[in-house]
N, C-alpha and C positions, 0 to 999 in steps of 0.2 A: 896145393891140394884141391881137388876138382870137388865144388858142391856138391852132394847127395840131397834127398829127401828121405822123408822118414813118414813111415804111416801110422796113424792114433791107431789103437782098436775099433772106434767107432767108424771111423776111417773104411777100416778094410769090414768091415759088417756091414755097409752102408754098400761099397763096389760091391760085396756078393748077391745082398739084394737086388742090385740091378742089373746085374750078371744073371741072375735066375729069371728076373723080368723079362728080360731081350730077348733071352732062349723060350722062355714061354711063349711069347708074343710073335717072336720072328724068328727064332731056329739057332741052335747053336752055335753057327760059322756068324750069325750078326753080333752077340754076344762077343765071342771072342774078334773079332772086329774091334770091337767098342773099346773092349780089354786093351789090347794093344793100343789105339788111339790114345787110352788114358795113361798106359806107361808112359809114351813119347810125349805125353803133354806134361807127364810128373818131371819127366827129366829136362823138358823145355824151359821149366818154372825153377828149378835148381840152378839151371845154367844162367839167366835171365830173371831173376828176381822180379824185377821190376814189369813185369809182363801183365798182372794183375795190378785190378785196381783197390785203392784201399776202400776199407769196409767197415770202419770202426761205429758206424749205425748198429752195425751187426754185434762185435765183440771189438773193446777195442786192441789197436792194433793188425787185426786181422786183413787178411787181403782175397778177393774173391777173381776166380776164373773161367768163362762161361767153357764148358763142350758140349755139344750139342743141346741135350733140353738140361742139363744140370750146372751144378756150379762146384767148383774144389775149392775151398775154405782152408784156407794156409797162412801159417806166420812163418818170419823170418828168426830165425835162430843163428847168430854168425850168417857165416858162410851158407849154412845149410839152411832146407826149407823143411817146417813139419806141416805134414796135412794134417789138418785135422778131421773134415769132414768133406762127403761127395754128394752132393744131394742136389733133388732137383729144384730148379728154379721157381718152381710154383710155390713150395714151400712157405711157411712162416719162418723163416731164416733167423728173427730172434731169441725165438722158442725151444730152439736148438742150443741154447746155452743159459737161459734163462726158468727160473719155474714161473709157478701161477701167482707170486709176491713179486716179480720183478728182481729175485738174486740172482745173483750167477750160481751156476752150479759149475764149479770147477775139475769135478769128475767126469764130465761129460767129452773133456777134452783130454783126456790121459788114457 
């Protein structure tokens, strides 16, 4: 059975933001550029697991992948890979799974 990937909701709320960003800043055809770029790198990361490195500073378990200024935040599941998050590298990366006590908030990734 060939790997798939699977997108969180924050996942794909996170690519539309930046998909509106692009087209804002640089016009719809750089947007859908980018889009595509990120499909082939979802499917990269499914076929190649091991492409990213781990990131367990961040969550553990977790494994991060640079594209251009962002990163795609993904665990391994079997076979398959789930994204969880697309976000850019500037970012407070732990902040994103984390509240203002230091929990994890496990909603954040479903």
């Amino acid at each position: 059975m060939t790997p798939q990937f699977r997108l969180t909701e924050p996942a794909i709320q996170d690519i539309e933001q930046i998909a509106d960003y692009i087209a804002k800043q640089s016009g719809l055809a750089q947007s859908e550029i980018f889009l595509s770029k990120l499909e082939a790198k979802f499917a990269e990361i499914a076929h190649f697991s091991g492409l990213g490195r781990p990131s367990d500073e961040i969550l553990p378990g977790i494994r991060s992948l640079s594209i251009d200024n962002y990163l795609i935040l993904y665990v391994l599941i079997g076979q398959d890979v789930e994204i969880f998050r697309v976000v850019s590298g500037y970012r407070d990366l732990t902040a994103l799974f984390y509240d203002s006590d230091s929990r994890y908030i496990p909603e954040i990734c479903a």
